[in-house]
GUFILUM-580237 format. One record per residue: residue in one letter; x negated, y, z of N, C-alpha, C, CB in turn; residue number from 1. Coordinates in steps of 0.001 Angstrom, whole numbers. Glycine has a CB too. Layout:
# residues N
<pt "a", <X, Y, Z>, <X, Y, Z>, <X, Y, Z>, <X, Y, Z>, NUM> ...
This chain:
# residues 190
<pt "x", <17282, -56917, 16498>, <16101, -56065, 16625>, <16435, -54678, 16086>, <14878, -56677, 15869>, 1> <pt "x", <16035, -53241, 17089>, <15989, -52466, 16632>, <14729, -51670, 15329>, <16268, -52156, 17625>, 2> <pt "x", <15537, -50750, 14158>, <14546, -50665, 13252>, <13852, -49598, 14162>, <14967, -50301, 11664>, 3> <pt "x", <12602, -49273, 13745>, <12236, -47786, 14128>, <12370, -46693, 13695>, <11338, -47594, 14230>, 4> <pt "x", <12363, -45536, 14186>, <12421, -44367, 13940>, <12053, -44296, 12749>, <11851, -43648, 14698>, 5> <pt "x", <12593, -43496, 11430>, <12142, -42834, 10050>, <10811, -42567, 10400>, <12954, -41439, 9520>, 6> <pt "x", <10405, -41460, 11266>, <9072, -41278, 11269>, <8060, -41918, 11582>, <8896, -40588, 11706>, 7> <pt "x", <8409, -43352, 12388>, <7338, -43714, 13275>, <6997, -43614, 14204>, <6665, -43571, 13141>, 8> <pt "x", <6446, -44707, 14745>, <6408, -44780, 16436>, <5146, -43530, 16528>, <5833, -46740, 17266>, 9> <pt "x", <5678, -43141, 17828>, <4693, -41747, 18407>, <3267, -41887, 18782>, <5256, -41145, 19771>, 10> <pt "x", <2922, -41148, 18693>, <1300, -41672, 18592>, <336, -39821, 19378>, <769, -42171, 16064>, 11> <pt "x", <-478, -40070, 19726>, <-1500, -38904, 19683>, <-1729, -38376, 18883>, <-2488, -38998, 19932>, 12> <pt "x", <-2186, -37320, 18553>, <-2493, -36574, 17012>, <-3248, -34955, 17713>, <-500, -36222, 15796>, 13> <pt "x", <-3297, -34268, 16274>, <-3865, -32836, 16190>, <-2550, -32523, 17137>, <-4094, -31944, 14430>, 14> <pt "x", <-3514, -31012, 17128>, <-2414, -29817, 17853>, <-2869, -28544, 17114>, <-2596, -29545, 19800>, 15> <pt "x", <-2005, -27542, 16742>, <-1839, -26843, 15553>, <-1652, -25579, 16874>, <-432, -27386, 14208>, 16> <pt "x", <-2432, -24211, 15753>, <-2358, -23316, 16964>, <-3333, -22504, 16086>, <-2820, -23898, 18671>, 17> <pt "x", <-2434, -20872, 16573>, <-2822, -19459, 15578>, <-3861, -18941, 16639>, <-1307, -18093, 15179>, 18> <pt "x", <-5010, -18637, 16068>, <-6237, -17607, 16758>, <-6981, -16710, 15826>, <-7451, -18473, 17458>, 19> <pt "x", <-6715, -15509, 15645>, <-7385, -14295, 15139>, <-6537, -14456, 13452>, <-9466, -14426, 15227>, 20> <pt "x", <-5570, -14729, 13603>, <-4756, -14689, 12307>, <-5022, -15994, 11334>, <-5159, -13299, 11484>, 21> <pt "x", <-5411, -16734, 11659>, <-5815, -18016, 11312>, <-5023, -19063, 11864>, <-7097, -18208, 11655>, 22> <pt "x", <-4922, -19934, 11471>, <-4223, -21944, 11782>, <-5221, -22489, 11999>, <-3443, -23059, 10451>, 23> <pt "x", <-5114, -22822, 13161>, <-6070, -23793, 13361>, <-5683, -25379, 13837>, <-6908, -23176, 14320>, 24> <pt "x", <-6415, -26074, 13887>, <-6102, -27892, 14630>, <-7027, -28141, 15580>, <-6324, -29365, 13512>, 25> <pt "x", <-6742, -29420, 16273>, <-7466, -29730, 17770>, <-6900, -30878, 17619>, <-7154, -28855, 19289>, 26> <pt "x", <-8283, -31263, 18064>, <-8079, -33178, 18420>, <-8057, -32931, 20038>, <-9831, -34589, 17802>, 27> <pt "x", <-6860, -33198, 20873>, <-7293, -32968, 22399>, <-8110, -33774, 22738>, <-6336, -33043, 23395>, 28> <pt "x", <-8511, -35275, 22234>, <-9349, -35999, 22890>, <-10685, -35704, 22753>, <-9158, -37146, 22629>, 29> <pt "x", <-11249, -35533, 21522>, <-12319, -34821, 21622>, <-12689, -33311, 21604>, <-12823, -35266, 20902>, 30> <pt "x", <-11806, -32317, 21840>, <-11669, -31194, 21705>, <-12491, -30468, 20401>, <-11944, -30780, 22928>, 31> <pt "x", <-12336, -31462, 19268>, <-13045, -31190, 18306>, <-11595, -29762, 17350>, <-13582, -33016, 17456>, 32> <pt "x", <-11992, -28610, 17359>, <-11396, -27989, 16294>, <-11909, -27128, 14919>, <-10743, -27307, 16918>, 33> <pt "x", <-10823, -27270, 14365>, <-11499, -26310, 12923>, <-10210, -25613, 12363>, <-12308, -27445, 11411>, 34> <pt "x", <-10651, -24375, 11330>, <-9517, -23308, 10961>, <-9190, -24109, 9531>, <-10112, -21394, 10791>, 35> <pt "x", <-7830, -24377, 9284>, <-7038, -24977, 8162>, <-6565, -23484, 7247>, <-5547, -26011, 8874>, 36> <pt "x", <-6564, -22569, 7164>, <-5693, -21333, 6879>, <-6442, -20648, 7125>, <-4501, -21002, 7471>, 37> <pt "x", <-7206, -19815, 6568>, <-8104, -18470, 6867>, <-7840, -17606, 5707>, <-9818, -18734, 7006>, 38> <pt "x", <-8513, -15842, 6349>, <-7757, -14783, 5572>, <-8000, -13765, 6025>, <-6455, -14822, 5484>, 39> <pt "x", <-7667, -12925, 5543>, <-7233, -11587, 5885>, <-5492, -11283, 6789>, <-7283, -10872, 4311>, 40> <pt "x", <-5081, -12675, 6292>, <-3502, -11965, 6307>, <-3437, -12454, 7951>, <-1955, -12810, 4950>, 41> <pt "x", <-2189, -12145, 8576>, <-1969, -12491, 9626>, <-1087, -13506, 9934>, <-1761, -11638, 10104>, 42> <pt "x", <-1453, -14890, 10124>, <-465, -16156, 9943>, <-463, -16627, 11521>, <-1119, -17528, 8718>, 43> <pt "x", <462, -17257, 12043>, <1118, -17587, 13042>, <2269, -18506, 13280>, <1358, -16699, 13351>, 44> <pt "x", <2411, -18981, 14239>, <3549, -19605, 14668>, <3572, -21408, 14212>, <4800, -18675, 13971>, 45> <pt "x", <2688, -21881, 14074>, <2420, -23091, 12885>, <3355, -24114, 14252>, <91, -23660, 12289>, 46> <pt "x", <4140, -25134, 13029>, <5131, -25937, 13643>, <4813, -27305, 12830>, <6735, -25299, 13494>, 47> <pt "x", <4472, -28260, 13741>, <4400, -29725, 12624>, <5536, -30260, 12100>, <3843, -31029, 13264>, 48> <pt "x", <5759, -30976, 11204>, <6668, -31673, 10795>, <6341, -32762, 11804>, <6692, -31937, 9307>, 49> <pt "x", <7355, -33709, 11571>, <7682, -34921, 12505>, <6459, -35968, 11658>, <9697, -35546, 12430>, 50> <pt "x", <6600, -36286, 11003>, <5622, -37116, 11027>, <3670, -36751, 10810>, <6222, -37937, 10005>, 51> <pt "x", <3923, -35624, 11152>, <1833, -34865, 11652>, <1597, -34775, 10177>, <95, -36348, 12727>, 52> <pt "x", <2170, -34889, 9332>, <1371, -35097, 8060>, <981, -32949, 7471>, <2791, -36363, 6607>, 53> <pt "x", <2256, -32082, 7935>, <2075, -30858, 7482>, <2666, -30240, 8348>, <2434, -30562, 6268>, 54> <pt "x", <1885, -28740, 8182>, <2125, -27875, 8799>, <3097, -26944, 8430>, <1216, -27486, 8989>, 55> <pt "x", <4146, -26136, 9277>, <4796, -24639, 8219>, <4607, -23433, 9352>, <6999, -24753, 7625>, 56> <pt "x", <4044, -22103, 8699>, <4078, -21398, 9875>, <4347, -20100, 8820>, <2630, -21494, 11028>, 57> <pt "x", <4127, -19102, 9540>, <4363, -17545, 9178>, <3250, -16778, 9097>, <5187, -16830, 10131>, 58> <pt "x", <3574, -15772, 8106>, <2510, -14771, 6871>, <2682, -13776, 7571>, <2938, -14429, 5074>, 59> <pt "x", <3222, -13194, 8480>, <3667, -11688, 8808>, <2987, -10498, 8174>, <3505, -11442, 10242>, 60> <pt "x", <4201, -9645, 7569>, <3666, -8026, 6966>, <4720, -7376, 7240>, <3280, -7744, 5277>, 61> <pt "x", <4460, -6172, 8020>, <5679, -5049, 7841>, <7289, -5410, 8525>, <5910, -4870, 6057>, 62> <pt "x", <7195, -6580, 9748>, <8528, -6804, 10144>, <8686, -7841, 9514>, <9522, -5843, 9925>, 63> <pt "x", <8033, -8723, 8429>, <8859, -9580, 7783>, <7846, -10572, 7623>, <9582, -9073, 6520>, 64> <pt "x", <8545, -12460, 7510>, <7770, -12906, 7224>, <7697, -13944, 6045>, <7502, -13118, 8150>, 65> <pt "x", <6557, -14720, 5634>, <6783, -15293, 4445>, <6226, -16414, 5123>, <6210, -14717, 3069>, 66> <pt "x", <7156, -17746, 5016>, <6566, -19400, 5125>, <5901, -19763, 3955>, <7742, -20587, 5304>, 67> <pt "x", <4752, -20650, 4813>, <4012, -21688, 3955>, <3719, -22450, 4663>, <2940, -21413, 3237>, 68> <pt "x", <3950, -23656, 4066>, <3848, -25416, 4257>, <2137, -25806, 3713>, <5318, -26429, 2927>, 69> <pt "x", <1477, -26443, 5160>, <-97, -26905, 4776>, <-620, -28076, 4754>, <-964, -26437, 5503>, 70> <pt "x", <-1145, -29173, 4588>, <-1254, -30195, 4764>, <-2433, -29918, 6165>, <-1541, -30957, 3387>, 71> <pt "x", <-2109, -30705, 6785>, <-3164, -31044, 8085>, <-4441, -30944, 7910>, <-3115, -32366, 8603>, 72> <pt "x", <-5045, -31117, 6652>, <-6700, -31292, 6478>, <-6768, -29482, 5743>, <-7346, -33073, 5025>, 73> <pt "x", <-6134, -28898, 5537>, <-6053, -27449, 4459>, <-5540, -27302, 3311>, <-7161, -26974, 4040>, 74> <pt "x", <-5474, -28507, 2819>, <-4892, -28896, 1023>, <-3795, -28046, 869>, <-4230, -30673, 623>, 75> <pt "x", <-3203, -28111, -534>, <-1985, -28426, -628>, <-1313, -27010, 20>, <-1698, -29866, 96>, 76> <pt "x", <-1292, -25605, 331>, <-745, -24178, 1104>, <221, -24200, -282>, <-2100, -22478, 1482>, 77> <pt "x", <1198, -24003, 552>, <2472, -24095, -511>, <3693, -22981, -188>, <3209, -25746, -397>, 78> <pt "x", <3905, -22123, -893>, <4901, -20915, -456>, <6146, -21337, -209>, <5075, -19827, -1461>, 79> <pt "x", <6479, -21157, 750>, <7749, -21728, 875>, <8956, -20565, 661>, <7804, -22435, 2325>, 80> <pt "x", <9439, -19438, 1018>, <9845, -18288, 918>, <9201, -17383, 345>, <10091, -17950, 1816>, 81> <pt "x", <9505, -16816, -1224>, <8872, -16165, -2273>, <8730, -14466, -1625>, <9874, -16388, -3793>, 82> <pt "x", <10383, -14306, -1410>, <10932, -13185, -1035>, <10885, -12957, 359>, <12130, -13127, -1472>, 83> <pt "x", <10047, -11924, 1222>, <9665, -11872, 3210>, <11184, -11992, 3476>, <8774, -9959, 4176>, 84> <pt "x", <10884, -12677, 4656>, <12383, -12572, 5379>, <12501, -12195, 6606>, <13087, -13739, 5448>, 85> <pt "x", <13532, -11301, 7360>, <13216, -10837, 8701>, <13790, -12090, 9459>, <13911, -9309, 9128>, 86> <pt "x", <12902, -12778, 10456>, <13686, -13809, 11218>, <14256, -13436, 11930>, <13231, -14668, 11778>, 87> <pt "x", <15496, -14241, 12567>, <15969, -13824, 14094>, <15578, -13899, 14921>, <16716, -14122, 14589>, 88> <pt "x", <15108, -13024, 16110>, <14861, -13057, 17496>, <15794, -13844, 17804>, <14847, -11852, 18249>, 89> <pt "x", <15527, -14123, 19375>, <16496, -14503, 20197>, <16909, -13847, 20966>, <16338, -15309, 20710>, 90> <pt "x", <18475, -14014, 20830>, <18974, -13052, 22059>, <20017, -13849, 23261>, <19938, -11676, 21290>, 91> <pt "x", <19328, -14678, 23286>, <20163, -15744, 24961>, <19471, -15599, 25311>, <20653, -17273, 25364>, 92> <pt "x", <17700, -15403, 25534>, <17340, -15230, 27011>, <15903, -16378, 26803>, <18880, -15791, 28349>, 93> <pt "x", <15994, -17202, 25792>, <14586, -18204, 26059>, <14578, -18484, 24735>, <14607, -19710, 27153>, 94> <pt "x", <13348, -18663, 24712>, <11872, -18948, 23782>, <12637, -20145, 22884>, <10120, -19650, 24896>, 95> <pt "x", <12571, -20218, 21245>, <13035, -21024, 20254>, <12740, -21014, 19360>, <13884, -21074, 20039>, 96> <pt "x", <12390, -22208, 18464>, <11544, -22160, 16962>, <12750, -21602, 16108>, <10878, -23911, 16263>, 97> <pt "x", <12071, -20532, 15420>, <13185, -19618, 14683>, <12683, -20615, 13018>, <12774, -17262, 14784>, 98> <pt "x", <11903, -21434, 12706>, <11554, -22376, 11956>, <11014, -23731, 12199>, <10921, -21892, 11377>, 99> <pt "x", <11978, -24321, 11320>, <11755, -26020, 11887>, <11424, -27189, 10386>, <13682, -26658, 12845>, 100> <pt "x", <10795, -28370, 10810>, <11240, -29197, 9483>, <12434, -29992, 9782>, <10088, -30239, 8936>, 101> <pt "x", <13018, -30128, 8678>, <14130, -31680, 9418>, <13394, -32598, 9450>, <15528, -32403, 8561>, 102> <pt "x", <13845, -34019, 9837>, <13572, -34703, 10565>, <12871, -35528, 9574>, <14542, -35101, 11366>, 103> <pt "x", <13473, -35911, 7901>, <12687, -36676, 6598>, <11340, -35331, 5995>, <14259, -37092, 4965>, 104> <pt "x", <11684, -34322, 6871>, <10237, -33034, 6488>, <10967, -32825, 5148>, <8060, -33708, 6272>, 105> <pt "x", <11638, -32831, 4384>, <11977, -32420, 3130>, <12125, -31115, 3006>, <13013, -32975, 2707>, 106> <pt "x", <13187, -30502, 4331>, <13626, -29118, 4533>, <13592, -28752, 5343>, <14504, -28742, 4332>, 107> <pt "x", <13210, -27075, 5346>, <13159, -26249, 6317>, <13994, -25816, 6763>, <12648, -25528, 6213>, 108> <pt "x", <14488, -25495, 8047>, <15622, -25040, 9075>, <14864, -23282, 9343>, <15692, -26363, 10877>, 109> <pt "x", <15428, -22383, 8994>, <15127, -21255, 9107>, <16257, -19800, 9545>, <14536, -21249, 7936>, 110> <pt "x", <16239, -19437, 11115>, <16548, -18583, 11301>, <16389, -17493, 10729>, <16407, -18601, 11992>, 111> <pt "x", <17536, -16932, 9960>, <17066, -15535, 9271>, <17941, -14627, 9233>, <16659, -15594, 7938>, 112> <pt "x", <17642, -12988, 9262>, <18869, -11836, 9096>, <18682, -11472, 7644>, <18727, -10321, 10173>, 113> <pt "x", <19805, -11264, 7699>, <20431, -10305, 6354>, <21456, -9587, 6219>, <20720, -10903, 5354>, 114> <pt "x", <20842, -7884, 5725>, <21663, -7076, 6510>, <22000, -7243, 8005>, <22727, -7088, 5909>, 115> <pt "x", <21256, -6739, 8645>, <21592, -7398, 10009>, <22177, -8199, 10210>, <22024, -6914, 10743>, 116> <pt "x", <22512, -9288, 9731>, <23432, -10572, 10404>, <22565, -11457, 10284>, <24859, -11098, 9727>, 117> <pt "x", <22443, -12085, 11720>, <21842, -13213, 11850>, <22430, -14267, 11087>, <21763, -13506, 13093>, 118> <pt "x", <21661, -15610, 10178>, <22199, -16430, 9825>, <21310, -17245, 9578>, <22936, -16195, 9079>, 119> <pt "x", <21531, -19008, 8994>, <21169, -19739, 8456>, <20363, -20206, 7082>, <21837, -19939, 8649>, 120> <pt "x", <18441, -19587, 7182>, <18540, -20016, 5372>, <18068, -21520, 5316>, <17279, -18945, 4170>, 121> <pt "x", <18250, -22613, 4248>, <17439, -23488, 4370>, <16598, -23450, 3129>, <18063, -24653, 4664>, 122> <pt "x", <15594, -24135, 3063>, <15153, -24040, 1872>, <13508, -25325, 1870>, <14900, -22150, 1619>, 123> <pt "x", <13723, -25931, 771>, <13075, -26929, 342>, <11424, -26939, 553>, <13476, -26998, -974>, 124> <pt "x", <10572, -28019, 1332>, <9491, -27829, 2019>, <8709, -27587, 1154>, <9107, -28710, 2811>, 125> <pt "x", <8768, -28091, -303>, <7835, -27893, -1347>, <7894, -26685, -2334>, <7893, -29006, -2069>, 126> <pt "x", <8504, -25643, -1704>, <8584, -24343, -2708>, <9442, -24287, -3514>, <7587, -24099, -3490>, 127> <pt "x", <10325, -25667, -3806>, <11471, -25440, -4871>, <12567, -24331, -5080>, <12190, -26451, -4768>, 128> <pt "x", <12912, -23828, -3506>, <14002, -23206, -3569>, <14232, -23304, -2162>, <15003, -23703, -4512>, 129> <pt "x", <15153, -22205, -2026>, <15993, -21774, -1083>, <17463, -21092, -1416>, <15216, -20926, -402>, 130> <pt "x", <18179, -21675, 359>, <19648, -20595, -398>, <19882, -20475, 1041>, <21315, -21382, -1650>, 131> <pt "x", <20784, -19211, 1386>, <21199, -18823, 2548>, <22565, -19714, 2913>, <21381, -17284, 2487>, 132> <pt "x", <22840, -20481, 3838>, <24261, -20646, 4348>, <25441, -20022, 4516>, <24227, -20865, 5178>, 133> <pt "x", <26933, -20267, 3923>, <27705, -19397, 4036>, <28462, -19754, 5422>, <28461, -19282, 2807>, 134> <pt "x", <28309, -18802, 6670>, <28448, -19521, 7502>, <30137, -18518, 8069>, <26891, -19698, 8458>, 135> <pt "x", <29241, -17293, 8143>, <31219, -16990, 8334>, <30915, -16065, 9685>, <32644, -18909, 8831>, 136> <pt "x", <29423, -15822, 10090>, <29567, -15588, 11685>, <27971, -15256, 11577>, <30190, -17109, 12895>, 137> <pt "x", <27596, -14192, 12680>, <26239, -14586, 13569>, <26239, -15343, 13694>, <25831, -14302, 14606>, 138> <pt "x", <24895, -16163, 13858>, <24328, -17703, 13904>, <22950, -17275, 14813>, <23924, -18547, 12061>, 139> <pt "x", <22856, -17897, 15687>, <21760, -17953, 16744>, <21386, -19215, 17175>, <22102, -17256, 17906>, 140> <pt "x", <20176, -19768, 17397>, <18916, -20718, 17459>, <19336, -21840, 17453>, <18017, -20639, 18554>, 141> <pt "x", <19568, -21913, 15700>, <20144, -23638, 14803>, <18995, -24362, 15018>, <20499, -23697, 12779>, 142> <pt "x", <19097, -25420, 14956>, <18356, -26903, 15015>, <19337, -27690, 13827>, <18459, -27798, 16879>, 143> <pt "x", <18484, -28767, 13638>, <18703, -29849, 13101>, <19081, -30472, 14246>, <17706, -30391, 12335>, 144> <pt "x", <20238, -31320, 14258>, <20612, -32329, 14863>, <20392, -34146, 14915>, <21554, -32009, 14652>, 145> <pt "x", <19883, -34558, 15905>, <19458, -35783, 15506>, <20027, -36776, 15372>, <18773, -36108, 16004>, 146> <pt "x", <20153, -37774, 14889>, <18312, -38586, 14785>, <18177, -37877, 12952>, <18249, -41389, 14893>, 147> <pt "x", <19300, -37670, 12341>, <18813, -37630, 10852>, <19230, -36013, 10404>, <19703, -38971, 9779>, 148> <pt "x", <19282, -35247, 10969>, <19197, -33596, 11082>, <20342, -33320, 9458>, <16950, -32814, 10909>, 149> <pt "x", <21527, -34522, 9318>, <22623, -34274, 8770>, <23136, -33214, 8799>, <23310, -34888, 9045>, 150> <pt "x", <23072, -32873, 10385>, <24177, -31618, 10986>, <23169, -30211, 11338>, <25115, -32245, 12780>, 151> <pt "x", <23545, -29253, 11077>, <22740, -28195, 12272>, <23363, -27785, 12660>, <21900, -27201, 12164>, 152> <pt "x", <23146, -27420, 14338>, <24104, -27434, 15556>, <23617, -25948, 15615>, <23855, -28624, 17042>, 153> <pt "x", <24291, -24960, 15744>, <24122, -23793, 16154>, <24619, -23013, 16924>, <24094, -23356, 15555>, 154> <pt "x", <24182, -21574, 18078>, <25183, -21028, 18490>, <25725, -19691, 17929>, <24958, -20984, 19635>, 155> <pt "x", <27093, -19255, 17827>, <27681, -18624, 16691>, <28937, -17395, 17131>, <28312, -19912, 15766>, 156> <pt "x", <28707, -16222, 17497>, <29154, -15036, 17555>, <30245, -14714, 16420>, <28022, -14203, 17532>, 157> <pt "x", <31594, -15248, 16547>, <32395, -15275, 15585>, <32795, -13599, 15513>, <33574, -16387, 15865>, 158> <pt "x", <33284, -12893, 14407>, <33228, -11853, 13998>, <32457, -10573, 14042>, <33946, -11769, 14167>, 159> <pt "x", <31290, -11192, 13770>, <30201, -10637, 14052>, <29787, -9439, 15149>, <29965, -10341, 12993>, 160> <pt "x", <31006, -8891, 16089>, <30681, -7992, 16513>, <31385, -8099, 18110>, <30981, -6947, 15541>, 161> <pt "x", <31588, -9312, 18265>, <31960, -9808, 19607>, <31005, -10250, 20253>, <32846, -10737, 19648>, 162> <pt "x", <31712, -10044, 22251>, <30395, -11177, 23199>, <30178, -12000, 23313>, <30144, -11408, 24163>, 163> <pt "x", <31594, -13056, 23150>, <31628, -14815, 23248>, <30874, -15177, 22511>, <32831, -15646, 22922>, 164> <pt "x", <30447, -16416, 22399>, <29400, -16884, 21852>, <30202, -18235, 22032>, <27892, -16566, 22487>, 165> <pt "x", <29988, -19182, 20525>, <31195, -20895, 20658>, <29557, -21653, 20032>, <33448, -21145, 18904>, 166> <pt "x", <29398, -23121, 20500>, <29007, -24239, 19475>, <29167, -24614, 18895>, <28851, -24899, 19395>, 167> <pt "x", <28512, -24529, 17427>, <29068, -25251, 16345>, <28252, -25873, 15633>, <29732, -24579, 15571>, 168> <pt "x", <28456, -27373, 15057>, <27810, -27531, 13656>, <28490, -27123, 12099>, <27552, -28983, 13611>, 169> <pt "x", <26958, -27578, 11393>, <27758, -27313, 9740>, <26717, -28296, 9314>, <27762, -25428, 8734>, 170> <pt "x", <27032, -28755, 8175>, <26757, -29777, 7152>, <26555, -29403, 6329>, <27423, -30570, 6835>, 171> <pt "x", <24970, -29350, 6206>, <24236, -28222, 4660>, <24738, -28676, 3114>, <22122, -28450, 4482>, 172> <pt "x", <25020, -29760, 3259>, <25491, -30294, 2241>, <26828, -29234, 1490>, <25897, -31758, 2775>, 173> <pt "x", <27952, -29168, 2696>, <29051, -28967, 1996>, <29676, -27661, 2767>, <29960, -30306, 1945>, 174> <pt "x", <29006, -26915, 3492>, <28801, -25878, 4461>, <30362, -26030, 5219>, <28386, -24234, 3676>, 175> <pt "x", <30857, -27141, 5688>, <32006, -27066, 6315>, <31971, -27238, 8038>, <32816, -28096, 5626>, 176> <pt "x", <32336, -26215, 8663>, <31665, -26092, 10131>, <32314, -26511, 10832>, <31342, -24966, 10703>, 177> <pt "x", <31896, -27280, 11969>, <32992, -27660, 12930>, <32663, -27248, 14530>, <33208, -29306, 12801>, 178> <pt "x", <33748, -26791, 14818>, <33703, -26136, 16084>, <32997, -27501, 17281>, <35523, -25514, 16462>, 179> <pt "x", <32343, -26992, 18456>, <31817, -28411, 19690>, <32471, -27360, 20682>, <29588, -29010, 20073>, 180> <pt "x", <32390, -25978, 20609>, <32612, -25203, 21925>, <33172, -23810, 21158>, <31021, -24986, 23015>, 181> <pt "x", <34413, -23599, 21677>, <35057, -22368, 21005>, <34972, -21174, 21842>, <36537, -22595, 20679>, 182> <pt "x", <34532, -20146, 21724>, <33983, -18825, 22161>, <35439, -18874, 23180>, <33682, -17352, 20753>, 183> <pt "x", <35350, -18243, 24228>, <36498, -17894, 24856>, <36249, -16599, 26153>, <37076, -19354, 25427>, 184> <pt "x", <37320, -15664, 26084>, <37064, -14316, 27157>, <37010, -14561, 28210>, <37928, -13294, 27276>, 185> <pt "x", <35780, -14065, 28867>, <35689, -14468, 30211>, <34369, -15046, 30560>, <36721, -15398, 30506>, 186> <pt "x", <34103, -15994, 29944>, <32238, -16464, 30090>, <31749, -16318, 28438>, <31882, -18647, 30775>, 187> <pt "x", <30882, -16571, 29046>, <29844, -16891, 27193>, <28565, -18077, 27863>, <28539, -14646, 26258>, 188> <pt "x", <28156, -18146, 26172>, <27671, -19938, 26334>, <26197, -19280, 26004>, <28475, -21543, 24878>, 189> <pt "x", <25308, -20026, 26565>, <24027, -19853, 26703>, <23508, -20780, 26824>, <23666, -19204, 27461>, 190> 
């Protein structure tokens, strides 16, 4: 017999969604909604964790933004990034969560620049901390890799100022990267 999924078998649930600078939720079946996050400030982008239990989305001020982690009912708004951070756009061409949870929700997967270089921050769902990845390269639209988001698979502009573009993971643990697709002249990976 297979075990199940860490998170649990899939189920119906809320749906999470920014209107007039606010978080809001939706039951689609009864189209019942209400605002979780209200303010002045301008918050956006809200992403569930895998198992529906919390929310993480973005503070935006001035180009930059600041995460916070919510519980589904409003409880519990928890800063996740003390210090704003400019995220990365994307620059391949399509739409990508520039913030994610892993897959146990413990940690956040966060596209971020510094000094203009795109890179990798991760940092702990409950406000403990964060640290940037030493990755060695532009880094463009990382994921957690599944089923247990061990790895994040990213795509990666080696010397920061080239066109090729290679696949790679790294292992937050011990930041040691391993090449899947090595940049090469002539095409680029998208």
């Amino acid at each position: 017999a297979r075990l199940p999924a860490p998170f649990g078998p899939a189920a119906n649930g809320l749906v999470s969604y920014a209107q007039g600078g606010d978080i809001h939720v939706v039951d689609p079946s009864t189209r019942e909604s209400r605002a979780i996050v209200t303010g002045p400030e301008l918050d956006i982008g809200p992403r569930f964790s895998r198992d529906g239990t919390r929310i993480v989305f973005q503070r935006s001020s001035g180009g930059r933004a600041q995460l916070y982690v919510v519980r589904v009912d409003g409880s519990e708004l928890t800063l996740v990034t003390p210090e704003p951070l400019i995220l990365t756009p994307s620059v391949l061409g399509e739409p990508w969560e520039q913030y994610q949870f892993s897959p146990n929700g413990q940690i956040l997967l966060i596209a971020s620049s510094e000094n203009g270089v795109p890179g990798i921050t991760i940092a702990q769902s409950d406000g403990s901390g964060l640290r940037r990845l030493k990755v060695g390269m532009a880094v463009y639209e990382p994921s957690f890799r599944p089923p247990d988001g061990a790895e994040i698979l990213f795509v990666g502009r080696p010397g920061f100022g080239g066109t090729e573009h290679g696949l790679y993971a790294i292992d937050p643990s011990d930041e040691v990267i391993r090449p899947i697709v090595e940049p090469s002249p002539g095409y680029d990976l998208a």
